[in-house]
N, C-alpha and C positions, 0 to 999 in steps of 0.2 A: 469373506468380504466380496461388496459386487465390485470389481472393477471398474464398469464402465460410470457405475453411482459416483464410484472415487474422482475420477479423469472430469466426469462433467459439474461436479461441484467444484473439484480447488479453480477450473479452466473458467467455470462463470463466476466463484467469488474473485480471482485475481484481473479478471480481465472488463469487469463492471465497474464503473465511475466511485471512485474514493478519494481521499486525499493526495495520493500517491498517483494517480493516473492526473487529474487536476493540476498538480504541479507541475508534470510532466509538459502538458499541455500550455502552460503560464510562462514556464521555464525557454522551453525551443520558440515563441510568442516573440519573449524578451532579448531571449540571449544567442539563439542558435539550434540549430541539431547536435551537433558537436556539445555541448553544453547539457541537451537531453542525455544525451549518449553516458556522459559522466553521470550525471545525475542517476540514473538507470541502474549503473554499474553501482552507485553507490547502493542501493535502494537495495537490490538480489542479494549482494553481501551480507546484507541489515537481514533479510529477510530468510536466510541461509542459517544467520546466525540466532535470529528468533525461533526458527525451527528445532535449532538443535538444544536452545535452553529450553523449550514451552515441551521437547521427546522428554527431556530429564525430568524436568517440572512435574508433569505427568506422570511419569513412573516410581516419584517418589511423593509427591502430596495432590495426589488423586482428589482426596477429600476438602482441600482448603480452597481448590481453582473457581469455584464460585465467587469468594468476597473475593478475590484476587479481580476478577472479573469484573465487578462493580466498581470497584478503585480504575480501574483501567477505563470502564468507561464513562467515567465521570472527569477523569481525563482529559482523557480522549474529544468529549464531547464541547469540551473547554476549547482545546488545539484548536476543532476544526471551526471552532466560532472564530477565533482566531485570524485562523487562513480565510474566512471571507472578511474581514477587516483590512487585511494585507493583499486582499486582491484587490479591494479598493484604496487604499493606500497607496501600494505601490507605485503607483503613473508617475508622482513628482519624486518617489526619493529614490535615488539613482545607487545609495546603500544596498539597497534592499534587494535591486536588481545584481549585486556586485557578487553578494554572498548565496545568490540562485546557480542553479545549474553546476555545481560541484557534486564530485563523488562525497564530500563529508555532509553537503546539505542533502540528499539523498539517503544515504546511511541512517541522521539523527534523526529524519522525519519517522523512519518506519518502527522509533523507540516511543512513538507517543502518535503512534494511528492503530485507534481502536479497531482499526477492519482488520489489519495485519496480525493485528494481538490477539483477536478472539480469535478467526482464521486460524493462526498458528497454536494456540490453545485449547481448541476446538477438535480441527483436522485429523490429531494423531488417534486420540483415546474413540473418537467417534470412527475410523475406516482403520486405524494402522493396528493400533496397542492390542486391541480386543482380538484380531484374528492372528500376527503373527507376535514371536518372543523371542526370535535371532535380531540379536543386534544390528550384525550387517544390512538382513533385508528392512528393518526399523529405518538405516541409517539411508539406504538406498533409495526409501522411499521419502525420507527428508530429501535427497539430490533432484530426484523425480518432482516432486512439486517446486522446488525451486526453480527447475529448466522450466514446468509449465509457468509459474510466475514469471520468470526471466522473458519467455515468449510472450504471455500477457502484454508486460508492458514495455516489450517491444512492440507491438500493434499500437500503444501509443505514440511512441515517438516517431514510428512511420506513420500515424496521420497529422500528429502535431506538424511535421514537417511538409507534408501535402496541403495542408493546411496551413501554412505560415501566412503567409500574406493574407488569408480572409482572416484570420485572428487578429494582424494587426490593423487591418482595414474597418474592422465590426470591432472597436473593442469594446464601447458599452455590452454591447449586446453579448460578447463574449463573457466578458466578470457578472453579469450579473445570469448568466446560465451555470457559471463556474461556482457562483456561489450558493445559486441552487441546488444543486447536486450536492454539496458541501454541508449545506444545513438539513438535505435529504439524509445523511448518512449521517449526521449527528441525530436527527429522530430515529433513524431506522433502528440503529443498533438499542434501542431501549424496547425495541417492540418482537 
């Protein structure tokens, strides 16, 4: 396995614009840093723990993770049309801002974000599975990409919060580039 192929792929897919950085972004906007902070922690949990079903997944239905795949991102593709509706939504219903910025809203997004899922379905059998077969170093290297994710989108929450005030200063201008990115990543993943 290359290494450095490994380090610079999961570090550019976790740390590029998806629903999970988006939110992140929306979230510390609305609610706080404190609020991203949770959110965040909910998110690497989710994302920890997708690692470890999509390691199993893969070493036991190798052959089926294609239409697995399809389903997910049809999805998937659903959610994040979704998330630009609820970015423009969101301004009047004060609900909506209520149940932002928790660890369980953070957690359940990353069960229905096509990026995380392929990502995590993807990652292991394409760099990990194929070159090693020790469990631990398998597992090590679930931890390993999780701390890279974990750092990822901490890089958002320290700009969402360098940024707070122009977010809430630009909010047109904000949601409708949030939801660009958003329906970016609903095309993307079909191509």
């Amino acid at each position: 396995m290359n290494i450095l192929s490994f380090l610079l792929y999961t570090f550019l897919v976790t740390v590029t614009p998806g629903p999970t950085n988006i939110d992140i972004l929306n979230t510390i906007k609305h609610r706080g840093t404190a609020a991203g902070i949770k959110y965040t922690y909910g998110a690497v949990i989710a994302i920890f723990l997708l690692l470890i079903i999509s390691t199993m997944l893969n070493m036991m239905l190798s052959q089926f993770i294609p239409s697995i795949l399809l389903v997910m991102k049809i999805i998937g593709t659903g959610y994040m049309l979704y998330l630009v509706y609820t970015i423009f939504k969101s301004q009047q219903d004060s609900q909506f801002h209520k149940n932002t910025g928790t660890f369980r809203a953070g957690f359940n997004l990353q069960f229905l974000n096509p990026k995380v899922i392929t990502f995590s379905l993807t990652v292991m059998p394409t760099f990990i599975l194929n070159s090693y077969h020790s469990i631990y170093i398998i597992y090590t290297f679930v931890i390993i990409i999780t701390g890279i994710g974990f750092f990822s989108l901490s890089i958002w929450v320290l700009c969402g919060t360098l940024l707070q005030r122009f977010l809430q200063n630009h909010d047109l201008l904000v949601k409708c580039t949030m939801a660009i990115f958003l329906i970016y990543a609903a095309i993307i993943i079909w191509i």
